[in-house]
VMD Tcl script that builds the backbone (N, CA, C; Angstrom):
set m [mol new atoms 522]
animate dup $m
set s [atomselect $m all]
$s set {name element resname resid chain x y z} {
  {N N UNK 1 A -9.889 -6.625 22.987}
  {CA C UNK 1 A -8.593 -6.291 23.521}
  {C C UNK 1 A -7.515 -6.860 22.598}
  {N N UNK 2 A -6.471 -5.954 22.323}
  {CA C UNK 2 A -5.312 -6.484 21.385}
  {C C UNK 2 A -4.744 -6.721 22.305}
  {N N UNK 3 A -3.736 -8.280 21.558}
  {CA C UNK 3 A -3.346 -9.577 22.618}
  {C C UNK 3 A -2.256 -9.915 21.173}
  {N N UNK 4 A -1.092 -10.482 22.013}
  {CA C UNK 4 A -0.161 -11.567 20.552}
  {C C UNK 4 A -0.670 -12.373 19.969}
  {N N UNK 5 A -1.644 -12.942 20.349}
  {CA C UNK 5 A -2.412 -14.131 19.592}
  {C C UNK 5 A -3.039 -13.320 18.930}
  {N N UNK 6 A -4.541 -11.910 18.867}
  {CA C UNK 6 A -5.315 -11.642 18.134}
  {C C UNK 6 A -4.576 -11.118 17.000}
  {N N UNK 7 A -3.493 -10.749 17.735}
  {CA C UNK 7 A -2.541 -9.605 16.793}
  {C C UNK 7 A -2.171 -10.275 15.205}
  {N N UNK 8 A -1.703 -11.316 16.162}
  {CA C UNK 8 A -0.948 -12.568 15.062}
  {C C UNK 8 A -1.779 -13.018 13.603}
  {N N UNK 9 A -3.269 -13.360 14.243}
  {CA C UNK 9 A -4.107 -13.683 13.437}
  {C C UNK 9 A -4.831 -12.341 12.811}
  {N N UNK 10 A -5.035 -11.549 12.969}
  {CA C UNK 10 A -5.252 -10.447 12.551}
  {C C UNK 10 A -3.846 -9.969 10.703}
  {N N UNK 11 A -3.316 -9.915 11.400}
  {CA C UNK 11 A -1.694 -9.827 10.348}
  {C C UNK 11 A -2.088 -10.704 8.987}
  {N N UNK 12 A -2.176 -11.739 9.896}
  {CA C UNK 12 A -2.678 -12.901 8.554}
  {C C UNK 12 A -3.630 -13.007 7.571}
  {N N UNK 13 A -4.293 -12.491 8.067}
  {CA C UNK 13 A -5.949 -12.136 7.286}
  {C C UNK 13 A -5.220 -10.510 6.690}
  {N N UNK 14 A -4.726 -9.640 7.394}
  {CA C UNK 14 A -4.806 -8.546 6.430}
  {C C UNK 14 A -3.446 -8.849 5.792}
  {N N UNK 15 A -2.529 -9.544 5.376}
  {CA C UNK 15 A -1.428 -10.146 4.611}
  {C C UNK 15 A -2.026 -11.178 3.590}
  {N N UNK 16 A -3.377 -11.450 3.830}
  {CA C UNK 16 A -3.370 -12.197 2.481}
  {C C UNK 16 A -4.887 -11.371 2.108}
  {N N UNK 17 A -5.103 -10.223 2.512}
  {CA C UNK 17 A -6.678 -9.611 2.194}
  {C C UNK 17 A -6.324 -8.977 0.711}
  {N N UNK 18 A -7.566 -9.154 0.068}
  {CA C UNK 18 A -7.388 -8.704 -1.558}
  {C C UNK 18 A -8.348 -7.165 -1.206}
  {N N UNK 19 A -8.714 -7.274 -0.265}
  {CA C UNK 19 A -9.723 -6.117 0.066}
  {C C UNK 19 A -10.077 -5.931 1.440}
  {N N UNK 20 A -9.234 -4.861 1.951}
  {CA C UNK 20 A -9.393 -5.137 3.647}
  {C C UNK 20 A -10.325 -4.645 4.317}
  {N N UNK 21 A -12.123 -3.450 3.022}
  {CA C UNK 21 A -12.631 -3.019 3.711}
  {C C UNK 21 A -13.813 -4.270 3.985}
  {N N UNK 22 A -13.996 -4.751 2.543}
  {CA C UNK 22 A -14.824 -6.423 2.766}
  {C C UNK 22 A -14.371 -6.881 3.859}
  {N N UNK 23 A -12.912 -7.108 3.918}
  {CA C UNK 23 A -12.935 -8.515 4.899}
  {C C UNK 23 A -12.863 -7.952 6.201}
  {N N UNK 24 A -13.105 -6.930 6.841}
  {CA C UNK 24 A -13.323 -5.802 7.517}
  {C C UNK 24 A -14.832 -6.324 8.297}
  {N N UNK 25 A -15.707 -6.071 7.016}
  {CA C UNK 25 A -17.233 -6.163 7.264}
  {C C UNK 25 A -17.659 -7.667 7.622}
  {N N UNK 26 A -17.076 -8.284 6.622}
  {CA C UNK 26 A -17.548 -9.661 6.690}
  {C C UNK 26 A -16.564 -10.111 8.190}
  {N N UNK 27 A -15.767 -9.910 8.446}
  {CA C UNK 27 A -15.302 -10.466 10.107}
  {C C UNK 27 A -16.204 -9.873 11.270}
  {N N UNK 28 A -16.570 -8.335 10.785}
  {CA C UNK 28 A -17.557 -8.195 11.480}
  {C C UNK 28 A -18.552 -8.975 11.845}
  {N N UNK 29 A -19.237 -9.242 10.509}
  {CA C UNK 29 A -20.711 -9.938 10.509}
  {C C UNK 29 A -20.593 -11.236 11.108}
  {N N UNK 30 A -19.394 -11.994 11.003}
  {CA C UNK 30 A -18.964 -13.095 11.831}
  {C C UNK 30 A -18.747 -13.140 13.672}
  {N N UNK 31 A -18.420 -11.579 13.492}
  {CA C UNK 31 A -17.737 -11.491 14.977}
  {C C UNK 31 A -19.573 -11.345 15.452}
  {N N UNK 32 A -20.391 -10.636 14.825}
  {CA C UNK 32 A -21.647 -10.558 15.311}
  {C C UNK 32 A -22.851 -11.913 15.762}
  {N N UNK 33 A -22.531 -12.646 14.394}
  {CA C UNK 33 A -23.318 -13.666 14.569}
  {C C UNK 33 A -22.714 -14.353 15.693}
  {N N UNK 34 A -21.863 -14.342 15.401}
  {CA C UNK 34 A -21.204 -15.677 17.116}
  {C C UNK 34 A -21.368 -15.240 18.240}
  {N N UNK 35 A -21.076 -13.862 18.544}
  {CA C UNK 35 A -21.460 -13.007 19.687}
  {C C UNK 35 A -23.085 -12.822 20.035}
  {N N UNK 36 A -24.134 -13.439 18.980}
  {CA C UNK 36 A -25.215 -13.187 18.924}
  {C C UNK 36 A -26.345 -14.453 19.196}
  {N N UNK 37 A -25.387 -15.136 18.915}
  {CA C UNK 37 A -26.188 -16.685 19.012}
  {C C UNK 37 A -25.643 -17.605 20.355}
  {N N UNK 38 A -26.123 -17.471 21.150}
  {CA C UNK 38 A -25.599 -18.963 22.375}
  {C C UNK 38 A -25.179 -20.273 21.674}
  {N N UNK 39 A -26.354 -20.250 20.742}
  {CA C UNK 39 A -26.607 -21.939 20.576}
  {C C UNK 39 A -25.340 -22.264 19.778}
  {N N UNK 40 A -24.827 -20.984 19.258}
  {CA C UNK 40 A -23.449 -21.017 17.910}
  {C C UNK 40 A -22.338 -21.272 19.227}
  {N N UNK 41 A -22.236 -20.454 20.011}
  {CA C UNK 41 A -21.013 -20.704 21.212}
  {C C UNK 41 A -20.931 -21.928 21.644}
  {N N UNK 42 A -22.455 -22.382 21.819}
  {CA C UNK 42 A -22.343 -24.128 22.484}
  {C C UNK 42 A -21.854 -25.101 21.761}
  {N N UNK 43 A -22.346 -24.820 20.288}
  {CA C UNK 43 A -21.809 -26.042 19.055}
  {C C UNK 43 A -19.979 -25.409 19.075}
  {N N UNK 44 A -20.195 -24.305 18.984}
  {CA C UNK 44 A -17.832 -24.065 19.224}
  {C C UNK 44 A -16.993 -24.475 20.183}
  {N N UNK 45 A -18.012 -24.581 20.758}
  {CA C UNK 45 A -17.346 -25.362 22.563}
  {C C UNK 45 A -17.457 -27.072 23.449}
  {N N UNK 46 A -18.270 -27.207 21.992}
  {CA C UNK 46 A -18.606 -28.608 22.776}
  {C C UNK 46 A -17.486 -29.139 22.029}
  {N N UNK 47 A -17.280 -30.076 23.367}
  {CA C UNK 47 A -16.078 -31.087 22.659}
  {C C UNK 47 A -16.265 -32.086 22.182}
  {N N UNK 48 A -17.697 -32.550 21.592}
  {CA C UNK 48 A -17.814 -33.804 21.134}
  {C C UNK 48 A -18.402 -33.530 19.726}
  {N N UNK 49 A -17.959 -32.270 19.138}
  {CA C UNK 49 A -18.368 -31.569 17.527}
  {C C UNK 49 A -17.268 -32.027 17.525}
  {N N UNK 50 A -16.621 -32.273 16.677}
  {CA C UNK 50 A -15.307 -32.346 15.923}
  {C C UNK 50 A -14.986 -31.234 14.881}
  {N N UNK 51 A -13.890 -30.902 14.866}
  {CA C UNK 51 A -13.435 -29.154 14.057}
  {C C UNK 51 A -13.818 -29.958 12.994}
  {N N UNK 52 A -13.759 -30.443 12.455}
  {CA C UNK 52 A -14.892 -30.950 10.883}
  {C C UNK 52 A -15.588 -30.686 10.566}
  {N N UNK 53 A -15.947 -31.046 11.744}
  {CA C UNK 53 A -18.094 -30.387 11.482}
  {C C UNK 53 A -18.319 -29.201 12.101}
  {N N UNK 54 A -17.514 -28.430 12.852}
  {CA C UNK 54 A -17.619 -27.153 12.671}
  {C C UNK 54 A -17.090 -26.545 11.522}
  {N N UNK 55 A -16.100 -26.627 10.836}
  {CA C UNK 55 A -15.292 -26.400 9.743}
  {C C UNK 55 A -16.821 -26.562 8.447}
  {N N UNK 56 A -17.342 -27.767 8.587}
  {CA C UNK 56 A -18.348 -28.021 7.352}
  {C C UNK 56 A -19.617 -26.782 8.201}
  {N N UNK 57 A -19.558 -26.653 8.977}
  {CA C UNK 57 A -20.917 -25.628 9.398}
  {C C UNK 57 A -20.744 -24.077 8.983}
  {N N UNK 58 A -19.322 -23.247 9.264}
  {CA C UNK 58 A -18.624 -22.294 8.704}
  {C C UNK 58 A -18.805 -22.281 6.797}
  {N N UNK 59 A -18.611 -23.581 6.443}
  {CA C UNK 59 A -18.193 -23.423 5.404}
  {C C UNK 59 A -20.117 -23.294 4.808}
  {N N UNK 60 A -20.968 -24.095 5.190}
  {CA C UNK 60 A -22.417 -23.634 4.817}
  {C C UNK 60 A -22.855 -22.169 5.033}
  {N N UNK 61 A -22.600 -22.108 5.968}
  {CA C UNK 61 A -22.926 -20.222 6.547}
  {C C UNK 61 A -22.401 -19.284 5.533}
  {N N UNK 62 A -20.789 -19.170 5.199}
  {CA C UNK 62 A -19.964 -18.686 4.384}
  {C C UNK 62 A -19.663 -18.580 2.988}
  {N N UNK 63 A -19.836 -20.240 2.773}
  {CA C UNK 63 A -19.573 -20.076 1.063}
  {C C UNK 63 A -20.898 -19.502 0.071}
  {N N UNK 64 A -19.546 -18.593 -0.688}
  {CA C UNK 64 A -19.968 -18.147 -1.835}
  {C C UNK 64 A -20.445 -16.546 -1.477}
  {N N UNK 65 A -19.963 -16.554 -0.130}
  {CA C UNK 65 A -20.703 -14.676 0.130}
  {C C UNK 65 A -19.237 -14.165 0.287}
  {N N UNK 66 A -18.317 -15.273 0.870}
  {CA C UNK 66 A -17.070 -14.491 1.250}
  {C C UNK 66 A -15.698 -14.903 0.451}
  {N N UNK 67 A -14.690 -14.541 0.244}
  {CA C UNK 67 A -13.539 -14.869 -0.581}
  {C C UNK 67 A -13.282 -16.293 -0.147}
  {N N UNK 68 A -12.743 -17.167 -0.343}
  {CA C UNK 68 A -11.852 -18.528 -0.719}
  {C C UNK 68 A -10.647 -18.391 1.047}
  {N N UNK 69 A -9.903 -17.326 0.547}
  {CA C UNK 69 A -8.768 -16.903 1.878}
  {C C UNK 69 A -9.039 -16.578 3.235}
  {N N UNK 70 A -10.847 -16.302 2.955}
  {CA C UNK 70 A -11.349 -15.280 4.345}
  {C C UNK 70 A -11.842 -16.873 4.718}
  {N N UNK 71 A -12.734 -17.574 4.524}
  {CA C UNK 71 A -12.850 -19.004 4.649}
  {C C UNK 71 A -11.619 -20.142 5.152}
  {N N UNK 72 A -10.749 -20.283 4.649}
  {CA C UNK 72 A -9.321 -20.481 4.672}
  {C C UNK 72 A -9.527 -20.007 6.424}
  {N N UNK 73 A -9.128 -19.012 6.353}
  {CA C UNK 73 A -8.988 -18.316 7.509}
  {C C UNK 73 A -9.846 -18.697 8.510}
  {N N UNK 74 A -11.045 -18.657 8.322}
  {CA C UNK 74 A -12.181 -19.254 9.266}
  {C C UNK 74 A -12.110 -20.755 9.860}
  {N N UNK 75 A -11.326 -21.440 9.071}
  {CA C UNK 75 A -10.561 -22.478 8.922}
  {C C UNK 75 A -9.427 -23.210 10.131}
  {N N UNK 76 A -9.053 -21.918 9.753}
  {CA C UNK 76 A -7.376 -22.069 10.545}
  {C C UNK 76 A -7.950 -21.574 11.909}
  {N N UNK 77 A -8.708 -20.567 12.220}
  {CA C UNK 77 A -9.263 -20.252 13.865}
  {C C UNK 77 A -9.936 -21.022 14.498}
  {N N UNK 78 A -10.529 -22.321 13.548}
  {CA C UNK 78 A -11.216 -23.154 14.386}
  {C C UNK 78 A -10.463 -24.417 14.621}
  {N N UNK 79 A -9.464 -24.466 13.586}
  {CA C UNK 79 A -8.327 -25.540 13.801}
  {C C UNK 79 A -7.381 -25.534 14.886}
  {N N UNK 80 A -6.691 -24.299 15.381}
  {CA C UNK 80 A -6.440 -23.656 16.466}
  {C C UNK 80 A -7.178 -23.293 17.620}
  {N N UNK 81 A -8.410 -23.581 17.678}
  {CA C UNK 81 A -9.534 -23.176 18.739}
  {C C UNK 81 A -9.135 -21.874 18.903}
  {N N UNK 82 A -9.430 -20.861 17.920}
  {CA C UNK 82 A -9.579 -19.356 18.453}
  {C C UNK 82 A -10.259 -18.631 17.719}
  {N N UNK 83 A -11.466 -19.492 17.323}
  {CA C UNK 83 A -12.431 -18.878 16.563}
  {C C UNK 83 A -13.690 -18.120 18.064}
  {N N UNK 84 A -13.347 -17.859 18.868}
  {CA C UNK 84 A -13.955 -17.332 20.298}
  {C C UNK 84 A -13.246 -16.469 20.322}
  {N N UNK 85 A -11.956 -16.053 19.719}
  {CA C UNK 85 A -10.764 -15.212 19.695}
  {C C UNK 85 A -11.647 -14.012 18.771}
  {N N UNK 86 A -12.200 -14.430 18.248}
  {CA C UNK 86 A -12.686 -13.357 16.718}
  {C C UNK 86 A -12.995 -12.361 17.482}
  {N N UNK 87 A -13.445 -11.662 18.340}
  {CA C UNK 87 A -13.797 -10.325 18.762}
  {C C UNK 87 A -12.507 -9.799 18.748}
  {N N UNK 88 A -11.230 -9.979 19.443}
  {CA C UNK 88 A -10.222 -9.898 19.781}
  {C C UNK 88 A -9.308 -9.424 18.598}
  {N N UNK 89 A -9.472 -10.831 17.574}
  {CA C UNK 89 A -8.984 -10.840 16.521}
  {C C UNK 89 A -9.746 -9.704 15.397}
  {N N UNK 90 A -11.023 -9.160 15.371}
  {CA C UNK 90 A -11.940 -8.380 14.939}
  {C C UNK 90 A -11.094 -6.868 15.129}
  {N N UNK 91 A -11.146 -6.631 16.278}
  {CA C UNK 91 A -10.646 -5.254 16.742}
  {C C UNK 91 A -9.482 -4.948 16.372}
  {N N UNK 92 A -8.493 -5.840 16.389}
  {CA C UNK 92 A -7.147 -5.945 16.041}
  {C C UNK 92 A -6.420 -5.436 14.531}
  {N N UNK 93 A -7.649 -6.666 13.727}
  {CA C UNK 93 A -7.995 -6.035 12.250}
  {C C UNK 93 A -8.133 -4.759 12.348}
  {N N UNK 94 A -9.163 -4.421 12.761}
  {CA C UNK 94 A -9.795 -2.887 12.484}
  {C C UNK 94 A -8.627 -1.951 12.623}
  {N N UNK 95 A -7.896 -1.797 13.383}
  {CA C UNK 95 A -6.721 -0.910 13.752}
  {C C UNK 95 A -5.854 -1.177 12.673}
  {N N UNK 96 A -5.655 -2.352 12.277}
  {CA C UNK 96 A -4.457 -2.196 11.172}
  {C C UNK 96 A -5.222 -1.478 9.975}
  {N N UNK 97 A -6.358 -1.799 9.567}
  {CA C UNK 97 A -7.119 -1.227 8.617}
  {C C UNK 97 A -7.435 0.399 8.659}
  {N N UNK 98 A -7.504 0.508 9.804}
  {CA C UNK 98 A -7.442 2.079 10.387}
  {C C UNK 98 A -6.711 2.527 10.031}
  {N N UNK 99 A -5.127 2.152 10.565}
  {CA C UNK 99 A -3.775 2.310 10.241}
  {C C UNK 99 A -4.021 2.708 8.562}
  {N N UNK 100 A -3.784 2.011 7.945}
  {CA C UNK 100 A -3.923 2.092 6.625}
  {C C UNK 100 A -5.057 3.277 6.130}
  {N N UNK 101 A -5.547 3.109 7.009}
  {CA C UNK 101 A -6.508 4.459 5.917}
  {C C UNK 101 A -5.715 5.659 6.842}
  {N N UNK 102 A -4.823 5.855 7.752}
  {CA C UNK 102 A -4.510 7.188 8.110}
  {C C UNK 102 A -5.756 7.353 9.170}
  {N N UNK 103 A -6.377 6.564 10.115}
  {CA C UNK 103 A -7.332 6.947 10.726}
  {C C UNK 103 A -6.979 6.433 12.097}
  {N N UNK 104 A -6.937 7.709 13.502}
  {CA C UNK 104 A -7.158 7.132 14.910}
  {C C UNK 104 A -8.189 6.943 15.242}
  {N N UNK 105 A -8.566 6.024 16.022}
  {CA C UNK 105 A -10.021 6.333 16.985}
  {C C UNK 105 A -9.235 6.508 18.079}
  {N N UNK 106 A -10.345 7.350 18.912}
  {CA C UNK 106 A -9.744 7.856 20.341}
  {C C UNK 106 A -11.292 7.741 20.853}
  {N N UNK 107 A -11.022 7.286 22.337}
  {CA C UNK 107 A -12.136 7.491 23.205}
  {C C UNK 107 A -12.016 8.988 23.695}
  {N N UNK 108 A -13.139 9.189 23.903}
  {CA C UNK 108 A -13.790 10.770 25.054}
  {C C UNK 108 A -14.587 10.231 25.930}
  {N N UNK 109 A -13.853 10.492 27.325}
  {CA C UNK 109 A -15.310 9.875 28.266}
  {C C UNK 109 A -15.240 11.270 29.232}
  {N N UNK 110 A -16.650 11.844 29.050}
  {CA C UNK 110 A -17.249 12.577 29.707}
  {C C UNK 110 A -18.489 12.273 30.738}
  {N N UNK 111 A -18.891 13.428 31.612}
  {CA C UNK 111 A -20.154 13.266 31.924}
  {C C UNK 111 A -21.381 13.093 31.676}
  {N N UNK 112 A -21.527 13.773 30.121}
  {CA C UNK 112 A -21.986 14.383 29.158}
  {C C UNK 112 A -21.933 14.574 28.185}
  {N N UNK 113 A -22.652 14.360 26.977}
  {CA C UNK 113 A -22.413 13.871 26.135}
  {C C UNK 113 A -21.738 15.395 25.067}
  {N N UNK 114 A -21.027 15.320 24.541}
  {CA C UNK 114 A -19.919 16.726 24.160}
  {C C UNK 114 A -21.035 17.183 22.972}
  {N N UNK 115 A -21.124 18.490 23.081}
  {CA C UNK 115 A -21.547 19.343 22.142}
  {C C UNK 115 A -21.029 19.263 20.822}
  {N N UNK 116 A -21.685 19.600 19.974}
  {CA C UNK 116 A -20.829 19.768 18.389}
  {C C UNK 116 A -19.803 20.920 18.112}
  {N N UNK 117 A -19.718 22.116 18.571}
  {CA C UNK 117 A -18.812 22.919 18.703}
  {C C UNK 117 A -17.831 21.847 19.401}
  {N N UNK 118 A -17.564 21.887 20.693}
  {CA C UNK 118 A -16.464 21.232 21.031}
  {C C UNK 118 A -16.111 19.837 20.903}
  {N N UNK 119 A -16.795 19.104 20.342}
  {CA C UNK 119 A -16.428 17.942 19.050}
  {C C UNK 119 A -15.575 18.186 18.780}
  {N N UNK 120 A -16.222 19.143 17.712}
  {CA C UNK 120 A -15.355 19.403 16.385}
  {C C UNK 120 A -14.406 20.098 16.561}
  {N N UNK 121 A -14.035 20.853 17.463}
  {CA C UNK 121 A -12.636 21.562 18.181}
  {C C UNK 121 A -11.474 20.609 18.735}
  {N N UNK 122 A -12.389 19.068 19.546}
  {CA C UNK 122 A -11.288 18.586 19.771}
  {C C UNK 122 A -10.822 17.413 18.559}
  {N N UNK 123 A -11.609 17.592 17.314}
  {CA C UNK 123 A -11.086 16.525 16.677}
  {C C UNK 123 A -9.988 17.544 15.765}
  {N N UNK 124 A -9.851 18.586 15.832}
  {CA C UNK 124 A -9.019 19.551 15.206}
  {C C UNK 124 A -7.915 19.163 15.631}
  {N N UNK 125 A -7.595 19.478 17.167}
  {CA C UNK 125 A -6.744 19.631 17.970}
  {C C UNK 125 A -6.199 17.731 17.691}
  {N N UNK 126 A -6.924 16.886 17.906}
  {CA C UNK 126 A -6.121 15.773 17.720}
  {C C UNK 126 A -5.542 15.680 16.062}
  {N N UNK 127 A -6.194 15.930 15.377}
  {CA C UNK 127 A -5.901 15.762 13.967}
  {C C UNK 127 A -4.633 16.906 13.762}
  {N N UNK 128 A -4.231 17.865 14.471}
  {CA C UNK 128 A -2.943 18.628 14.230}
  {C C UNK 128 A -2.089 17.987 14.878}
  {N N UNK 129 A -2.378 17.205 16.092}
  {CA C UNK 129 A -1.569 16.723 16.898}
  {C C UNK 129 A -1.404 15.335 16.293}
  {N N UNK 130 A -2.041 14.438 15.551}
  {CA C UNK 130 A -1.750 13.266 15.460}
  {C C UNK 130 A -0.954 12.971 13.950}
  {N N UNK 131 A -1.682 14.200 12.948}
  {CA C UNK 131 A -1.866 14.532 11.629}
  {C C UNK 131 A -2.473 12.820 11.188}
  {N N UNK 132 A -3.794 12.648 11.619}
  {CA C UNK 132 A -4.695 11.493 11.217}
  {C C UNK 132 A -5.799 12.072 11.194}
  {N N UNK 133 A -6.501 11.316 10.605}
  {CA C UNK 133 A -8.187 11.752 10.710}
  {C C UNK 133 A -8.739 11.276 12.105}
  {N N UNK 134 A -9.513 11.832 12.739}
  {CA C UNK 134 A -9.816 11.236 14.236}
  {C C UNK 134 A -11.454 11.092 13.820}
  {N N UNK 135 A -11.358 9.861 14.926}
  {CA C UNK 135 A -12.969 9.088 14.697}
  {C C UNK 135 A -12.844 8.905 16.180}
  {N N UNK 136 A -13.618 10.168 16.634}
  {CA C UNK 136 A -14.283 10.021 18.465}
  {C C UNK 136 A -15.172 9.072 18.887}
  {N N UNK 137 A -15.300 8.228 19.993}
  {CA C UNK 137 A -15.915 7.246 20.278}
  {C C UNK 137 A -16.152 7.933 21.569}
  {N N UNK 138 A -17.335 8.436 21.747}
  {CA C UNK 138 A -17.948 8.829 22.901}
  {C C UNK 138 A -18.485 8.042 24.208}
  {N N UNK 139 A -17.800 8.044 25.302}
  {CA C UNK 139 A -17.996 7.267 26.696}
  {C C UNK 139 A -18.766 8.210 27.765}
  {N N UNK 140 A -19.919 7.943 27.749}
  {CA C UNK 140 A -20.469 8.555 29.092}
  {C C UNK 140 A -20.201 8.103 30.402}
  {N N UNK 141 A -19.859 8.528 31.570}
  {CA C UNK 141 A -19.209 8.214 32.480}
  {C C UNK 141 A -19.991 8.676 33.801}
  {N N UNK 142 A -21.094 8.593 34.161}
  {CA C UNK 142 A -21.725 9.383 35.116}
  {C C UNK 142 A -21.180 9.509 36.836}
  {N N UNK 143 A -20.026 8.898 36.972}
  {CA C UNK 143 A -19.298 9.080 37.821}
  {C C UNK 143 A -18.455 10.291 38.063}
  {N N UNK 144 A -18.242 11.005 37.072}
  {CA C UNK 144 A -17.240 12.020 37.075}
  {C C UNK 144 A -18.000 13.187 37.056}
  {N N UNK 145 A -17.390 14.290 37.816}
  {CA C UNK 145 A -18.000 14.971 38.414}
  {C C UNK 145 A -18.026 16.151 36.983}
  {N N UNK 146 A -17.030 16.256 36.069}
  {CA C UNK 146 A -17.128 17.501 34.599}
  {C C UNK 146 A -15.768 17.029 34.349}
  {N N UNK 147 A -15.391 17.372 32.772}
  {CA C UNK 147 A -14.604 17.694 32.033}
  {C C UNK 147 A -14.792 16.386 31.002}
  {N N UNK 148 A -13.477 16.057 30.984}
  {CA C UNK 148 A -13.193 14.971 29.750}
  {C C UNK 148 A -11.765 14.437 30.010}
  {N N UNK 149 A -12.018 13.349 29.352}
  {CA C UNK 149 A -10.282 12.406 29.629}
  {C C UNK 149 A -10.563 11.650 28.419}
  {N N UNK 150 A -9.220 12.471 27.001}
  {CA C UNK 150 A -9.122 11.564 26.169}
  {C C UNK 150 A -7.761 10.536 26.004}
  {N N UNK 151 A -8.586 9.348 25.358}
  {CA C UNK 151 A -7.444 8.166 25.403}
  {C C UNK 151 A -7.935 7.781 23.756}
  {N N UNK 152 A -5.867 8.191 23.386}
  {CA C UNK 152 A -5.467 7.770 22.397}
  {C C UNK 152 A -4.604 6.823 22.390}
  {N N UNK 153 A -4.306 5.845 21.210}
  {CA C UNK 153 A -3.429 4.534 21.780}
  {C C UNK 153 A -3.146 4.324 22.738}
  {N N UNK 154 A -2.418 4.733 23.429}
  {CA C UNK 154 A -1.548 4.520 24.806}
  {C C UNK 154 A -1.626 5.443 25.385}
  {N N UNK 155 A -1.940 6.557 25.344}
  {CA C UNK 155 A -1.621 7.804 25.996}
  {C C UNK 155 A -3.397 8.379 26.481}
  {N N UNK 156 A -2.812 8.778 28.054}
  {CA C UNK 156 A -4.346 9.638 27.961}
  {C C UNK 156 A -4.122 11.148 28.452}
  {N N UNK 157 A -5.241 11.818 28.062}
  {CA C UNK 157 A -5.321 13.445 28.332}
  {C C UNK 157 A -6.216 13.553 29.322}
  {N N UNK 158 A -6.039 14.308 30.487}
  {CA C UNK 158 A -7.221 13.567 31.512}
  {C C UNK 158 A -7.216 15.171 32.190}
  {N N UNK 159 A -8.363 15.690 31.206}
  {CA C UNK 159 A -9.110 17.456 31.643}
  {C C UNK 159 A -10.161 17.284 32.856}
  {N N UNK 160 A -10.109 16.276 33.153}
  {CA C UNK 160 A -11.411 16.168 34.423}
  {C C UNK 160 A -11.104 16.529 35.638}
  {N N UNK 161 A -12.383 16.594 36.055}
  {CA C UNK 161 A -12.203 18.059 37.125}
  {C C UNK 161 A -11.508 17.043 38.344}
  {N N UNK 162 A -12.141 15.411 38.699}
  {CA C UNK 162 A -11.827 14.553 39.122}
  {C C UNK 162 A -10.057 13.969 39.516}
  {N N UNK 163 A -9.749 14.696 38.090}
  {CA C UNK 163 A -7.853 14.288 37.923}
  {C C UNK 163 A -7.510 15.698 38.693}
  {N N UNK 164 A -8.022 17.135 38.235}
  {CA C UNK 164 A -7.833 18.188 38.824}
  {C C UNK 164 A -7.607 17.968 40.511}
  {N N UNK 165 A -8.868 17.813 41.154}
  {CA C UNK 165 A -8.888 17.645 42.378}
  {C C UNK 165 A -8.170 16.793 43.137}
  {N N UNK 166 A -7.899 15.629 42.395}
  {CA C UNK 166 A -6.916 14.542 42.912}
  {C C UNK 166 A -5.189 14.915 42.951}
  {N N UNK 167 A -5.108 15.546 41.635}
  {CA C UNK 167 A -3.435 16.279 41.726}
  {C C UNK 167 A -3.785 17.701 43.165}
  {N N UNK 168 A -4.551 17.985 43.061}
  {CA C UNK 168 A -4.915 19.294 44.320}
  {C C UNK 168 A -4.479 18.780 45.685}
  {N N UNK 169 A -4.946 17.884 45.743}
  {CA C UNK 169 A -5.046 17.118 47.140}
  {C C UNK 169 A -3.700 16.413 47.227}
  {N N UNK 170 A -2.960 15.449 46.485}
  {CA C UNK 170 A -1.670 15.302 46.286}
  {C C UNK 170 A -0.932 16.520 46.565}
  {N N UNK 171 A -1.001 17.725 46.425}
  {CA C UNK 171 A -0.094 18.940 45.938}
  {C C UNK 171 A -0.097 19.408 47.528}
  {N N UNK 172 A -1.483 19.509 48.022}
  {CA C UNK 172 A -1.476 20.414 49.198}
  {C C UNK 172 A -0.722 19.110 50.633}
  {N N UNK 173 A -1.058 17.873 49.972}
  {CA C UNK 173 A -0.611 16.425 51.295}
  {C C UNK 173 A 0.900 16.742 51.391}
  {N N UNK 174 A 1.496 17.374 50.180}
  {CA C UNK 174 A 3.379 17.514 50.062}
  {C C UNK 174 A 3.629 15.913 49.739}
}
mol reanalyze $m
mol bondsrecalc $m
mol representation Tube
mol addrep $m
């Protein structure tokens, strides 16, 4: 979830990135391992590690695979305690990096998982409408009874039969 804090730290890393698709991957691979390991959450959370020795544990894991600044950085989130932030801060990146390449992602949540004809019809239709490249992120939703409801940044398009019936019933209550 983008937040002022992930936002903030996000900015920072892509304001001093020499390469934002590396440091892209490699925050990934960070956001993975921590998200992947308990025993890594328990040593980030205990309060009787000292950011030192987490700082010297980052820096074993890290050096020499990742830039000097991206380290730095790894640095400053644990000095601040918001290295638990990194998913946050992860996603945040990605969008500005998105941004920069000219690319939306948009969710589709259907019943069903969308055919390739109408894929590729609605990534038309967003790509005239957005003039970006669209990267669909498909949501199955087995609650909904047919159609589709897409959500772009802020805005959603909501073709489901579910929104249909609900404005129906509103319409006929007056």
């Amino acid at each position: 979830m983008i937040n002022e804090v992930s936002l903030q730290y996000a900015k920072s890393l892509y304001d001093l990135s020499n390469d934002l698709d590396k440091d892209l991957n490699d925050l990934e691979v960070l956001k993975s391992c921590i998200s992947n390991s308990n025993e890594l959450v328990k040593v980030l959370m205990h309060p009787s590690i000292s950011k030192e020795e987490k700082k010297e544990l980052f820096k074993n894991l890290l050096s020499g695979k990742v830039e000097d600044y991206f380290l730095y950085f790894v640095y400053v989130l644990v000095d601040n305690e918001r290295i638990l932030e990194l998913e946050n801060i992860y996603d945040t990146f990605k969008m500005l990096v998105d941004e920069k390449h000219n690319i939306l992602n948009c969710d589709v949540v259907s019943k069903y998982p969308l055919n390739t004809i109408i894929k590729n019809d609605l990534v038309k239709f967003l790509e005239n409408k957005y003039h970006k490249q669209i990267i669909i992120n498909e949501i199955i939703d087995n609650s909904l009874i047919g159609g589709i409801k897409v959500i772009v940044q802020n805005e959603v398009i909501d073709y489901t039969f579910d929104s249909t019936l609900m404005n129906l019933k509103n319409t006929i209550k007056g």
